[in-house]
N, C-alpha and C positions, 0 to 999 in steps of 0.2 A: 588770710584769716578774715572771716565777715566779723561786720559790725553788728552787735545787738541792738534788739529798739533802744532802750534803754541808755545806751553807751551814745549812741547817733543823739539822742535828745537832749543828754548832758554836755556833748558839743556844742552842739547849736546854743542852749541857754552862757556855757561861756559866748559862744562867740557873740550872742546879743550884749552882754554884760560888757567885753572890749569896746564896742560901738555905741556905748550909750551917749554919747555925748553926739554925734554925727546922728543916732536917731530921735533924738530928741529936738535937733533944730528943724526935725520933718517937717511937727506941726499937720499931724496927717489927720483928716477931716473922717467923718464917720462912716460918710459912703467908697466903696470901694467898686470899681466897677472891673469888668474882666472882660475884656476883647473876643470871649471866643462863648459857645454854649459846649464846647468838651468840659466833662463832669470832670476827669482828674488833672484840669488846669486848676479849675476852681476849686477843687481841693487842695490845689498846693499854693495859692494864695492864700487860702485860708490856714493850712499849716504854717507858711511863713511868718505869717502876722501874730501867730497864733505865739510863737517861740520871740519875735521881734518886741512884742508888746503884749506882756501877759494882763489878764487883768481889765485890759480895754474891749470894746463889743464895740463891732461895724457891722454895716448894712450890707450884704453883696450882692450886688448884679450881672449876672452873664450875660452879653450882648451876643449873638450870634455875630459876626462879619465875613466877608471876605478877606484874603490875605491879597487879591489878586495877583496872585501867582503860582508856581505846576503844585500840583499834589504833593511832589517829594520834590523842596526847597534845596537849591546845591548852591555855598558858597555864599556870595555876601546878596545872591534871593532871598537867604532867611534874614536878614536884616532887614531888606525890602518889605517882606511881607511880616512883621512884627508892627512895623512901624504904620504899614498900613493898614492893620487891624486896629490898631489905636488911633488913629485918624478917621477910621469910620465908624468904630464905635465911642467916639464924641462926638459925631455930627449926628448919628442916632440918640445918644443922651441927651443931648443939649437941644434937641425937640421935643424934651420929653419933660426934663427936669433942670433945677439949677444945674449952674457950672462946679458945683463947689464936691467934687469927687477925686477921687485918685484914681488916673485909668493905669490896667495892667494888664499888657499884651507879650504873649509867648509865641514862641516858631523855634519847631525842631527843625534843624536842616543838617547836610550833608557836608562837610567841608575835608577837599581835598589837601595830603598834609605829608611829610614826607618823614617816615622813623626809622633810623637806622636803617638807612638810605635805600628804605623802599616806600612806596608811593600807599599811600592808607588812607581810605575812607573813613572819614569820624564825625560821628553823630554827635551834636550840641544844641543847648536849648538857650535863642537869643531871647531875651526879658529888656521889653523897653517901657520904662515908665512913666507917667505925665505928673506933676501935682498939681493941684489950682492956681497955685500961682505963678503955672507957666512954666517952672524948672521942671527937667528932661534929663533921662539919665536910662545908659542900655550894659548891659553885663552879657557875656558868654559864659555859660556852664564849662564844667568839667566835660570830657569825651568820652564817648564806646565806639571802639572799631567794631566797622561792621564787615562781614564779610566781603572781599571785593566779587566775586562771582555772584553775590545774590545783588551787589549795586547793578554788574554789568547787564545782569537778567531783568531786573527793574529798565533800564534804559533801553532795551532794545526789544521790549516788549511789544508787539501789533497794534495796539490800540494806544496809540500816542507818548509811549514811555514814563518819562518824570513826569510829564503834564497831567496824567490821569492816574497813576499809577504811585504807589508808595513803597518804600522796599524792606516796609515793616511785613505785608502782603507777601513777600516772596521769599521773605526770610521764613515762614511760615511756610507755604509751600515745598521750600527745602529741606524742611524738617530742622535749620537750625535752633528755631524759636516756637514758645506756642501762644505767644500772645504779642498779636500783630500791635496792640496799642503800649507796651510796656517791652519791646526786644530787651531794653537795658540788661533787665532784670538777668534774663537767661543766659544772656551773653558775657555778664560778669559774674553768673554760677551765686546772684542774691546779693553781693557785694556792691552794686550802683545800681537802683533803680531808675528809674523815668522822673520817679514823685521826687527822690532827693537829687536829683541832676538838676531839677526845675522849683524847687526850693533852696535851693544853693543859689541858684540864679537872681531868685526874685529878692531875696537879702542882701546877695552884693548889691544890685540896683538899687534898692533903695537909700543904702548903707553908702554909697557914690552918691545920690542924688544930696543928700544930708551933708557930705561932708565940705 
């Protein structure tokens, strides 16, 4: 059964309302800044904040970075390249402007997982966060299996596989999906988006970071 807008947002608002005490020792500063220039990361920073602290106005920033690492991240690469977005999109802020921002970096990756004892691809969105004062704190979203056949066609692709290649692209291809930036969406029939996979994520981080 899907969730309505409505039904999803009175979630979230309890679930801010359990955590008030853990997001209140934030102490989160006005600027926000976002490890990446993809438009619906930074929408779902801004969603999250948006349900986590009603009421408050921040400034946002998208920094373009690097993750350096493949295109389509497998296993603990997407940790890797979260973390590395946020380390270089503070070394581009902190040339630019004070230190006193909250950095928030995303990476969807690939993680190999084993469900009733067969071997399954699943899609997760790692969220690692910085405060100013130095505390650090990373969450794993919820999952969507993805096809193994369209991983397998991602990887063995001619033009350098994972490295260049995404298997949001091939899921598309295959007619499983029609939107290479949001599979979730199709592959749970509307049930789990992209945006609530990666606003689930960026609340427990911070909701960790706090406690």
């Amino acid at each position: 059964m899907r969730t309505s807008t409505k039904e999803g947002e009175h979630s979230l608002l309890n679930f801010a309302e359990r955590y008030k005490k853990e997001l209140d020792g934030l102490n989160l500063p006005p600027d926000i800044v976002v490890a990446s220039g993809s438009e619906i990361k930074v929408n779902a920073v801004k969603e999250a904040l948006r349900f986590l602290f009603p009421g408050r106005e921040f400034r946002f920033r998208a920094i373009s970075v690097s993750s350096e690492i493949n295109e389509q991240p497998v296993g603990n690469e997407t940790i890797t390249g979260a973390e590395n977005r946020l380390k270089n999109a503070e070394a581009k802020w902190t040339d630019e402007a004070p230190k006193s921002a909250l950095f928030i970096s995303i990476e969807n990756g690939l993680f190999e997982e084993k469900i009733r004892g067969d071997t399954r691809w699943v899609d997760k969105a790692v969220v690692v966060i910085k405060l100013p004062d130095g505390r650090m704190a990373s969450f794993v979203s919820g999952g969507v299996i993805f096809p193994k056949e369209a991983v397998e066609a991602t990887s063995a692709k001619s033009n350098a596989g994972f490295k260049s290649n995404i298997v949001g692209t091939t899921l598309v291809e295959m007619g499983f999906v029609k939107n290479k930036q949001d599979p979730q969406s199709d592959l749970t029939r509307g049930a789990f988006t992209r945006n609530q996979q990666m606003v689930g994520a960026i609340m427990g981080a911070l909701i960790r970071a706090g406690g």
